[in-house]
N, C-alpha and C positions, 0 to 999 in steps of 0.2 A: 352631511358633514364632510368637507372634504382635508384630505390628508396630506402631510407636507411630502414635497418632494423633493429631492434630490438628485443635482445631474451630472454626471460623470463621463466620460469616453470609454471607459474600464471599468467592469463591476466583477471584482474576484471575488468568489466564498472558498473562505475558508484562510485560517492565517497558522498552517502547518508548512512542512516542507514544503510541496507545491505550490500553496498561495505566496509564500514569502517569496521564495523562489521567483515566481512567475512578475511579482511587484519590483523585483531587483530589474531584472532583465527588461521590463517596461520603463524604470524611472531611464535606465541607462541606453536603450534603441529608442525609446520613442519618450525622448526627454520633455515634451509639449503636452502629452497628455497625462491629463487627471484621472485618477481614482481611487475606488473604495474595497477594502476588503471586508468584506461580513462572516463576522465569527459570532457562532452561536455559545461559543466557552466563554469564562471572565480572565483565560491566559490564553497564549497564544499555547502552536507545539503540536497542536493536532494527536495527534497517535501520543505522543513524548507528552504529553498532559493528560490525556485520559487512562492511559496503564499506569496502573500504582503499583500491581502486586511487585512482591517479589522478587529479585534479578532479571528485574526487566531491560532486556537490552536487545542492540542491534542484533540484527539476524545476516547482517551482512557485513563486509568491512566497511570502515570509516574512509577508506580510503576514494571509496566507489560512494557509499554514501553517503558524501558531502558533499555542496554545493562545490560547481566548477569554479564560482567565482570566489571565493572562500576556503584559504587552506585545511586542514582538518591538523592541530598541531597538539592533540593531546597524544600520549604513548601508545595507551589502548585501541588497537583497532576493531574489536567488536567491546564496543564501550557500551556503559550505562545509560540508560532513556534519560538521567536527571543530566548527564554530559550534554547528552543529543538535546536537549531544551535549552540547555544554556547556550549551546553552540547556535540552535536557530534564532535565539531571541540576541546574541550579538548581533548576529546577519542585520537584525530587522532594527536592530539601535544603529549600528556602526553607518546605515544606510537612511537614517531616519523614516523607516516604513513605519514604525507604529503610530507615529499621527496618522496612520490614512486607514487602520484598522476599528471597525465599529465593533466591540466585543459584547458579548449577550444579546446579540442580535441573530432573530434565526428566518431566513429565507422559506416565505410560505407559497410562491407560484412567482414564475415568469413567463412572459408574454411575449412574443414577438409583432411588434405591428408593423404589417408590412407599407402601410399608408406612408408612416414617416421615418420605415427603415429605423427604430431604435428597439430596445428592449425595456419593457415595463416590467418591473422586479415587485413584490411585494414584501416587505420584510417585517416582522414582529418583535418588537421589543420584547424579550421576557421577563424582564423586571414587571415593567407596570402593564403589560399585556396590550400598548398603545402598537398601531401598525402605522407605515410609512410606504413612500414610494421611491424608488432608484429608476430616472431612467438612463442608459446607458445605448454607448454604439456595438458597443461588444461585450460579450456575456464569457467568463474565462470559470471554468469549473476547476479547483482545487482542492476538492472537499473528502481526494480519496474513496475507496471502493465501499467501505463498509457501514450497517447501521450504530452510530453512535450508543444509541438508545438502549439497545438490549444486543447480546452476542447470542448464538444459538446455543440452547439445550436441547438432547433429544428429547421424547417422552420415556424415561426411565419408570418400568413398572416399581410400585409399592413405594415412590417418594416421600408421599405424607408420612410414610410409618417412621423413618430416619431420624433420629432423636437429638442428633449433633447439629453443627453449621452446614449450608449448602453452599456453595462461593461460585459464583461465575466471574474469572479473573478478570473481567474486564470492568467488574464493581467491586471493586477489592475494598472490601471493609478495613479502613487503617489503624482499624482499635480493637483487631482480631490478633486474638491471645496463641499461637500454635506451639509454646514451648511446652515440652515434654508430652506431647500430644502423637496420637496415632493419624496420621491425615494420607486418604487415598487421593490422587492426581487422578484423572479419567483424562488421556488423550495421549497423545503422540507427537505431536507437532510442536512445534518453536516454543509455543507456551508452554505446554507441559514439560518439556525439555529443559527449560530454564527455572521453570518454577522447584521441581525436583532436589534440583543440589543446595539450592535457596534455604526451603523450606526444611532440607536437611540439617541444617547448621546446627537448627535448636531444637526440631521435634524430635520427639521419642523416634518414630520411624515412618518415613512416607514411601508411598506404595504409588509406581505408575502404573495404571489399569490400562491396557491398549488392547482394543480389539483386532488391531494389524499393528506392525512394526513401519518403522520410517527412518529411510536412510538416511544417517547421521555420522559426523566427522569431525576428528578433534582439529582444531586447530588453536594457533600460539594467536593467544589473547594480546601480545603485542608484536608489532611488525618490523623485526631487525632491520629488515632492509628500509624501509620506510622514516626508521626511527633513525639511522647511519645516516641518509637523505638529510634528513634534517638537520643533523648536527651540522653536516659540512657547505652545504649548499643553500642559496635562499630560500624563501620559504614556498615561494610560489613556482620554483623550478624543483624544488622536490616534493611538492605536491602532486605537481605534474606526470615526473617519474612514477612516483608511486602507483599514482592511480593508474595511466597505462599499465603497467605489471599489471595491476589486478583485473582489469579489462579483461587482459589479452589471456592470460591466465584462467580466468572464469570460463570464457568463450573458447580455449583450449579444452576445457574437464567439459563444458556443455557437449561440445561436437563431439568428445570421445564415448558420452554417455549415451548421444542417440546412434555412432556409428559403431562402437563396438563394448554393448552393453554389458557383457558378461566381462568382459576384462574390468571395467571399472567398478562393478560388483565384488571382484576378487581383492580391489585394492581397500577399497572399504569397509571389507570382512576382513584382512590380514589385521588391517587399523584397530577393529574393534577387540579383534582376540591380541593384540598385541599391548592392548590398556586391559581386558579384562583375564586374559589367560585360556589354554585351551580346553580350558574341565569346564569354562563357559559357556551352556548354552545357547548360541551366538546365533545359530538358525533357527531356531525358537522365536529369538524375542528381536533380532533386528538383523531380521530376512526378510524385507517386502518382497510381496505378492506383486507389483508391478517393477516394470525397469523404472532405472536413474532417470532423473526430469521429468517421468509423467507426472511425478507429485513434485513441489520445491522440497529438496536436501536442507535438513538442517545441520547447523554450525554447534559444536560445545567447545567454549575457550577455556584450552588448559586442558580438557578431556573433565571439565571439573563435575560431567553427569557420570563417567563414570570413576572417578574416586569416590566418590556418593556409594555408588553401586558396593566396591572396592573394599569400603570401611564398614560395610551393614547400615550404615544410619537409611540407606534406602533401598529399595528392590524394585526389578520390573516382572508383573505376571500379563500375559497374552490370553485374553480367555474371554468368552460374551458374557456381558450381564446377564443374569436372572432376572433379579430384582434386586430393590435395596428392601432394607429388613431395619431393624429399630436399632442396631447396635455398628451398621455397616452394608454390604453389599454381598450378597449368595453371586454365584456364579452357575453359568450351566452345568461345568462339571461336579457342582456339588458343594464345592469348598465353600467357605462364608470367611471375607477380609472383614476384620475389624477396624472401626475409624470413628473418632472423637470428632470430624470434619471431614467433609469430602467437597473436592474440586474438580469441578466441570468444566476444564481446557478442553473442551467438544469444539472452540469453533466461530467464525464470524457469520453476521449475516449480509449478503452484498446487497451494496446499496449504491450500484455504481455514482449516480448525479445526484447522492443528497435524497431527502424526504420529500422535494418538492415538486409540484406541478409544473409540466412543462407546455407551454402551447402557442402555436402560430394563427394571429388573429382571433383568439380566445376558440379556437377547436384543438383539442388534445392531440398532445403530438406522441405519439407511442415507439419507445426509444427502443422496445424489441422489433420495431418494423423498420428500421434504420439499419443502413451498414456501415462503417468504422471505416471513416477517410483517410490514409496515412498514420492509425493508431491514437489523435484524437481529434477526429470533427465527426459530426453525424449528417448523413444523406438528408438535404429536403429540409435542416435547421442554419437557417442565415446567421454570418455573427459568432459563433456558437462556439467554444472549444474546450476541451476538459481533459486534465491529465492522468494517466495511467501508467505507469512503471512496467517493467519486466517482470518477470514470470523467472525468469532462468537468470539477473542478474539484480542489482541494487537500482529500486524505486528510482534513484535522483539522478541517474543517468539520464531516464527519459524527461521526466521532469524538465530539466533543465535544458532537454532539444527543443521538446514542448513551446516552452515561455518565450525563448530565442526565435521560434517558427512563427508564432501567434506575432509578434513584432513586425517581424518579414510580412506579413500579411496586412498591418495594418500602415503598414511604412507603403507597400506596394498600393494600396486602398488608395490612400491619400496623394503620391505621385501621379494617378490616371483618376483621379477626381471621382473614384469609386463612395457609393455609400455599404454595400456589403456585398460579403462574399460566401458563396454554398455550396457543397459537393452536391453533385449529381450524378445518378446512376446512366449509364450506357443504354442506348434506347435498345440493344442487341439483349439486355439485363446481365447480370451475374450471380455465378452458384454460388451459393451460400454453403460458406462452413462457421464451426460453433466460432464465438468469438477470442475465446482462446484455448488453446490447445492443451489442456489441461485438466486432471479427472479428481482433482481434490474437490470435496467435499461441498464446501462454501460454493464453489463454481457449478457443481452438477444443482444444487439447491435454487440456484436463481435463474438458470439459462431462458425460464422466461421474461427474462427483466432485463435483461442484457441486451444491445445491439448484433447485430450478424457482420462477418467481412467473408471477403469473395480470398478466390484462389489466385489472384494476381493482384500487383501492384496497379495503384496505389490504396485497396481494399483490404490487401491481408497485413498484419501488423508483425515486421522484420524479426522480433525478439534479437534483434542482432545489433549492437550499438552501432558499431562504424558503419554498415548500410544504414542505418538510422541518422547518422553523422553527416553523411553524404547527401541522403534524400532530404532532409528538413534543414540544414547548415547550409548548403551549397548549390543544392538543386535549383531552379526555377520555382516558384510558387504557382506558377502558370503551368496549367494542363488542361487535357480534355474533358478532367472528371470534376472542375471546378469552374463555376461562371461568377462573375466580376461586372456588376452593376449599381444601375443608382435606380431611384425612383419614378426618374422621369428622364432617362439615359440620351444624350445627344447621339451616342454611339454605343447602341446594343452590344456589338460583340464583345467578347473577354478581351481583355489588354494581358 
């Protein structure tokens, strides 16, 4: 029985920030070519449609995470995810990208055949479970790091015995009742951080359970300067403004926190005791164990986790789990929290390129044997690119180098009568370091699923925009570590 196909020049997954993104930048460099984005959701939003809990918001400013092409002109700069969804699905109206979006469509294996230089995609409807073919000249990954499907839990001893709700915020039951309820938070990070003063509004009292602390910083939920910008200036020149401030700004506190860590330690501790006071046990509960940027800093707008703290409606205890018990959670030291609900902010699980099968000529292509081409191609995959964010700054910065490079690449293809192009490793090889520098959790958990990058450009990935800026904006797309051919090439060497 054979299956329909479908042909495109461009096959994006995924219709979140980076896939939209990445269709913007395509419709507008390489205006001639067609394509599709395949989303496995029934809305676009990516991240911004699958988080329901809670005060779910940016972890970043709006000012950095907004599209470049696209001013950011609400007040709030770490704004709400239902903002961030309206904001992406304008992008994708104001530019007519959702005609080109397939949604409830989820990507089962793609194929690289090198005979005819295209990519064979296989995709599944998940309405009526019917499968389909995409073939395409380039294969553009926007599907973001993590598994959709399930978030990590650990294995918490004596779960079954818990008599209450279990939540893993990344399945947030919308018909879950938490008023005048006791509800413990498990974690430390972005989500539990937010969830926290959320969940405080109405419950009797929530409890963050963290087995380390994490560095965290209040900042003004709306951006004076930004918001002045805007009044008096157009929109797209103080968008401009804004966002360099916050660039150069970010990349000012990054460089100070890997060059003189204890200073920026002390500014963060003064921050903390100077919202919660000095009879606060402030090194107890948020004192990490590692410096600034081995793990991402989070952001609380307004200090509003710690007014939480402030008023009683919440508290933080630092202590390992025992077990959980029928009424709540024992501790090692003894104690037993009580909880009507508990929530397992423990965590994502990485998924760097999606669920799907990858392979060249139908032999698996194994993406932890791969090393990371200028932060998104992979060694020895034709065609092939996939975006990944910063670590130390907001997701859409790179993103949006990303989509603007892949262009350059297919504009550069088509000028020298190229049919595809693929990094290649240095026949001298290169040392491998992890793929990113980074000891959070989610990241130690998958490092064997992840690709490898070397210690020199263009293998190690900058974490640094303006060299980022410079190398994919500006640079040559021509180098040694990539070849530039066709099938049946009149002239072998790169152009």
């Amino acid at each position: 029985m054979s299956i329909k196909t479908n042909k495109v020049d461009v096959l994006i997954i995924g219709a979140g920030i980076s896939g939209i993104g990445a269709a913007y930048h395509l419709q507008k460099h390489c205006p001639n070519k067609s394509y599709a984005i395949i989303e496995a959701r029934a809305a676009l939003g990516g991240t911004w449609d699958l988080f329901r809990y809670p005060g779910i918001r940016s972890d970043s400013d709006m000012s950095t995470f907004g599209f470049n092409f696209k001013p950011w002109r609400s007040p709030k700069a770490i704004s709400p995810g239902a903002d961030i969804k309206s904001y992406i699905a304008e992008a994708a109206t104001e530019n007519g990208i959702n005609e080109h979006i397939v949604f409830e469509h989820k990507v089962i294996s793609a194929n690289w055949d090198s005979t005819h230089a295209k990519w064979h995609t296989q995709v599944q409807n998940l309405q009526t479970g019917e499968c389909c073919q995409y073939i395409s000249r380039f294969f553009f990954s926007g599907a973001g790091y993590y598994n959709y499907d399930e978030g990590y839990t650990p294995d918490f001893k004596g779960v079954e015995s818990f008599e209450g709700d279990i939540i893993h915020p990344q399945h947030w039951p919308q018909d879950i009742d938490y008023t005048n309820k006791n509800v413990i938070v498990i974690g430390s990070g972005a989500t539990a951080i937010t969830l926290v003063p959320a969940l405080a509004a109405t419950a009797k009292h929530v409890t963050m359970l963290q087995r380390s602390p994490t560095y965290i910083a209040s900042l003004p939920e709306q951006d004076v300067f930004a918001n002045a910008m805007r009044r008096y200036l157009p929109a797209k020149l103080a968008y401009s403004l804004s966002r360099w401030r916050k660039i150069l700004q970010g990349m000012f506190m990054y460089s100070m926190s890997r060059r003189r860590p204890e200073s920026v330690k002390k500014v963060i501790r003064k921050g903390i005791i100077d919202e919660l006071g000095e009879d606060y046990p402030v090194d107890k509960h948020f004192k990490p164990k590692y410096q600034p940027w081995d793990q991402r800093a989070c952001l609380v707008p307004d200090g509003d986790l710690f007014t939480a703290i402030k008023n009683g409606s919440a508290s933080v205890v630092t202590e390992v789990i025992d077990t959980f018990t029928a009424t709540g959670i024992k501790l090692q030291s003894g104690e037993e929290l009580h909880a009507d609900i508990i929530v397992t902010a423990t965590g994502l699980k990485l998924d760097l390129l999606g669920s799907y099968e990858l392979s060249i000529d139908h032999k698996p292509f194994r993406v932890a044997d791969s090393y990371c081409y200028k932060g998104m191609m992979l060694s020895g995959l034709p065609n092939f690119a996939f975006s990944m964010g910063y670590t130390n700054a907001s997701w859409t910065l790179k993103s949006d180098l990303v989509g603007q490079y892949v262009c350059r690449l297919i504009n550069h293809m088509d000028k020298h009568q190229h049919q595809y192009c693929q990094p290649v490793l240095p026949l001298k090889g290169i040392e491998a370091v992890p793929f990113i520098d980074f000891n959070s959790g989610y990241i130690l958990r998958a490092l064997d699923k992840i690709p490898k990058q070397g210690r020199e450009k263009p293998w190690r990935l900058n974490q640094n925009y303006i060299l980022d800026r410079i190398s994919l904006s500006y640079s040559s797309v021509v180098d040694n570590c990539i070849i530039f051919s066709s099938i049946n090439p009149t002239n072998p060497s790169s152009s």
